[in-house]
N, C-alpha and C positions, 0 to 999 in steps of 0.2 A: 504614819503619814508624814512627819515632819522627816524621816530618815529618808523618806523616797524624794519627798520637794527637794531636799540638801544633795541627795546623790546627783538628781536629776540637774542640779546647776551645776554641779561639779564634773560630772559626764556630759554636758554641754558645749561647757568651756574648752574641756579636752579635747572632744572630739572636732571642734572647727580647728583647735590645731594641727590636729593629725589631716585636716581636709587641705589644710595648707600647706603643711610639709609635704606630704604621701602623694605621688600620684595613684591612684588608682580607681578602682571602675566604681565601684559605690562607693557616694559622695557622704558627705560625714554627720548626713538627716538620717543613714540607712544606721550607723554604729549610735544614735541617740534612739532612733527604733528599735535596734535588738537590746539595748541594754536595757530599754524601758520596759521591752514586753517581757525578757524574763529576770525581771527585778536585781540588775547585775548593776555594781556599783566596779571602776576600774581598779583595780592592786597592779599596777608596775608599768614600766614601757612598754612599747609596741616593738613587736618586731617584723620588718618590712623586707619583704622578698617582692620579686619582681611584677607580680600580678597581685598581691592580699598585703592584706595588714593584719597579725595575727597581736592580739590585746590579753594580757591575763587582767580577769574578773573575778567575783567575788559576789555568786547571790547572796539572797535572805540568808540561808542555811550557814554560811558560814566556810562552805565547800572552797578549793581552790578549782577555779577551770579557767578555759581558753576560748576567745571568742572572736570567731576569724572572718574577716570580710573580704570578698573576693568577686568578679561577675557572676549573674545567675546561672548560668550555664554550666561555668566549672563549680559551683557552688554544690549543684544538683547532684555533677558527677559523683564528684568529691563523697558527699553523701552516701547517695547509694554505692560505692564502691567499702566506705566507711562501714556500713552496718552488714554489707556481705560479708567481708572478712570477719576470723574469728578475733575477739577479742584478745585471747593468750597471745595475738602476733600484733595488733595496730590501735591503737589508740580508739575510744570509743566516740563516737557522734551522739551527743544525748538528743539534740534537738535543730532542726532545719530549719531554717524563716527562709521559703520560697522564696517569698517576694523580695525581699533583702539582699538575698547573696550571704546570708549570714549561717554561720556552722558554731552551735555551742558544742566546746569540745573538752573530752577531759583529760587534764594538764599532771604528761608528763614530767619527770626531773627535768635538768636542762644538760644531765652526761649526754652527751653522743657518742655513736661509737667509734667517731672519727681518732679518737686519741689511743683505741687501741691496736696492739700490732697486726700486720697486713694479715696474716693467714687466719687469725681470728676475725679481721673484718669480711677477710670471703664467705669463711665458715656462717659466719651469724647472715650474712647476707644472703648468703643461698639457701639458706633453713630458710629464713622470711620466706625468699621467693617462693620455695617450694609450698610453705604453708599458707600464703596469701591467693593459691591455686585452685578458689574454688569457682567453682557455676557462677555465670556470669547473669547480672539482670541485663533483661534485655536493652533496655534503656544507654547500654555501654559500647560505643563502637569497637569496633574492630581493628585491628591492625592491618587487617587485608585489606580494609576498606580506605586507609590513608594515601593506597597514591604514591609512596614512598619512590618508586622509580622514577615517574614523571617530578616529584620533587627534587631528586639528586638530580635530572638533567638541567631544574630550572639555578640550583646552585651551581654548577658547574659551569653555565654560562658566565658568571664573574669570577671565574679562576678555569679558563680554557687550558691552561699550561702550567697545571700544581699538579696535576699526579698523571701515573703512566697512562694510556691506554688499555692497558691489560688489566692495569688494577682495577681499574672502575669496569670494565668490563663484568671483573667475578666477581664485584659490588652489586651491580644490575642483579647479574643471576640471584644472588642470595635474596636481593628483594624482590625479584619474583616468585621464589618460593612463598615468600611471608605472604604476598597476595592468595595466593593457594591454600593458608593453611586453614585447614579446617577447626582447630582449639577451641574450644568453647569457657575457657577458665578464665578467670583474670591476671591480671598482670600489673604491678605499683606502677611501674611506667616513671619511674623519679629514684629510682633506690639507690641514691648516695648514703652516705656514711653519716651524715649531717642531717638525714632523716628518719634514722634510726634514733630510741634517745630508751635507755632505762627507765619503768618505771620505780614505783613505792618498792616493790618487790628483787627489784633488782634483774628484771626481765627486760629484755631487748623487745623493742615494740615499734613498730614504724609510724610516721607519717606524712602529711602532705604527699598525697600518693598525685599522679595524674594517669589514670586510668584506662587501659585498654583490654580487648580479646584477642587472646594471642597466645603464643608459646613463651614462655618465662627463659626459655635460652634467647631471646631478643635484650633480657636487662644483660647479659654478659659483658657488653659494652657498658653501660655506667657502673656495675660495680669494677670493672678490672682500669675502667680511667677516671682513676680518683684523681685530681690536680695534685693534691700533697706529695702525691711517690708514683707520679709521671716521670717526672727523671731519673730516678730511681728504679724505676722497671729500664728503663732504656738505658742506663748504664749499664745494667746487668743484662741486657740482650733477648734478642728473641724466644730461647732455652727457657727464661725465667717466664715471659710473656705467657708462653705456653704452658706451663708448670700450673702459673697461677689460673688458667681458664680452666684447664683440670683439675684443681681442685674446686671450682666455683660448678662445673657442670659435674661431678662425684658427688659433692651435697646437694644440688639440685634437682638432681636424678633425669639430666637431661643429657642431650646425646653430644660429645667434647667438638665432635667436628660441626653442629650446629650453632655450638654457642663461638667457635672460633669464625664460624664463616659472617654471624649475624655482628661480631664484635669489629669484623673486618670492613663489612661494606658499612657499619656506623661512624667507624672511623672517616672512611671515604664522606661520606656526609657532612660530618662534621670539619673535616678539615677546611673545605670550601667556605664554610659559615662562617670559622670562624676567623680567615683571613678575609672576608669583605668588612669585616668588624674591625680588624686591623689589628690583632692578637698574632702576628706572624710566628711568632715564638709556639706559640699551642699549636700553628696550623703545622707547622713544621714536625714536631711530636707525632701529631694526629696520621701525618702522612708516613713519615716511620713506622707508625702501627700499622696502617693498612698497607702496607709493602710487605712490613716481616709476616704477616698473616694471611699473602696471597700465595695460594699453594707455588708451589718451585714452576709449574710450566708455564701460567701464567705473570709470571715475573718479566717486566720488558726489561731494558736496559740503564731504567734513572737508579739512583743509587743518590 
């Protein structure tokens, strides 16, 4: 009793810190509600991504885990996508607080695989993808269901004059396939490098997935634009560009001109985004990609 009153001021204190510094969607009553319902006392900093704040914890038992706050919605996803996958490929979910937004999770090393060389980061990335491929709960939307076309036309209204005609053109197209497809698997839907991390074992394991139904040649785009060796693919040219999406769809066992069309109109996507944000440098890349990756007929005349 006196270990829990002592935690309970201590994970008190902490957490209206973290409600001050952090923005985020649950407020810092929800991070003293989950640590109090599963008797977690804080071990280390918080590490803060755009939507959660992910805390290592320390139940009764002595265990190391991780205990992440985030909105109920994605909380839920997150979950259920967590315990569909097999354990050998993603990080485990021990435990949900509905109400909270809160995910007990259990804490991998802190390697990623961000540091190791590109053809092994494909490699392990497209095993993931392929093994993270299973039966989707129903609970999980879809990727046909997002809209994707009518979202590229509402980006492209703040960049009318950033990429050709023709390219957004075969952009369209490819995201009218995805509305079509029939997939019924899951898909991480976040599979950088940086979400990948070793476990105890020395196993590549992913997490922080964002979840969809879909074809797994739709991650072709986040794994082949990693920011680190963006310049670095684009020094080395399209030849390499291409090289690298075959080998990501050879371990994926998905089809190369899929993952190159889906990696093409993401690019198109992204590039508008990310020059309303005012990254002109990355928009600039981004548009390089989807030019070198718009078949030869479709090709207008920007360069």
């Amino acid at each position: 009793m006196a270990r829990n009153r002592a935690t309970s001021s201590a994970n008190r204190g902490w957490s209206q810190r973290i409600g001050e510094n952090v923005a985020v969607s649950s407020p810092g009553d929800h991070l003293d509600a989950a640590l109090c319902r599963w008797d977690c006392a804080v071990d280390g900093p918080a590490m803060r991504g755009g939507m959660s704040v992910v805390v290592p914890v320390r139940p009764s038992d002595g265990s190391q885990l991780m205990l992440k706050l985030l909105d109920l919605d994605g909380a839920t996803r997150e979950a259920l996508a967590l315990r569909a996958f097999p354990p050998s490929a993603s990080v485990r979910c021990i435990d949900h607080a509905v109400d909270l937004g809160a995910l007990l999770l259990e804490r991998l090393t802190p390697v990623s695989l961000a540091g190791a060389p590109v053809d092994e980061q494909i490699i392990v990335q497209a095993r993931l993808a392929r093994s993270l491929a299973v039966p989707a709960p129903w609970q999980i939307g879809r990727l046909s269901g997002t809209r994707l076309a009518d979202h590229l036309n509402d980006l492209l209204c703040g960049a009318p004059d950033l990429l050709d005609g023709r390219v957004i053109d075969a952009a369209r197209e490819s995201l009218l396939d995805v509305a079509s497809d029939d997939t019924a698997t899951l898909t991480h839907g976040d599979l950088h490098t940086i979400n990948v991390h070793k476990d105890d074992s020395g196993h590549w394991r992913v997490l922080d997935p964002n979840p969809h139904v879909g074809t797994i040649a739709f991650e072709s785009h986040t794994v082949i634009v990693e920011r680190s060796r963006l310049d670095e693919v684009i020094r080395a040219g399209g030849r390499e560009l291409r090289r690298r999406l075959a080998l990501f769809a050879d371990v994926a066992e998905v089809d190369q001109g899929s993952a190159e069309r889906f990696c093409q109109s993401r690019a198109v996507m992204s590039a508008p985004h990310e020059q309303a944000r005012g990254a002109f440098r990355l928009a600039g890349d981004l548009r390089w990609m989807a030019e070198a990756l718009t078949p030869p007929a479709s090709v207008g005349s920007r360069r």
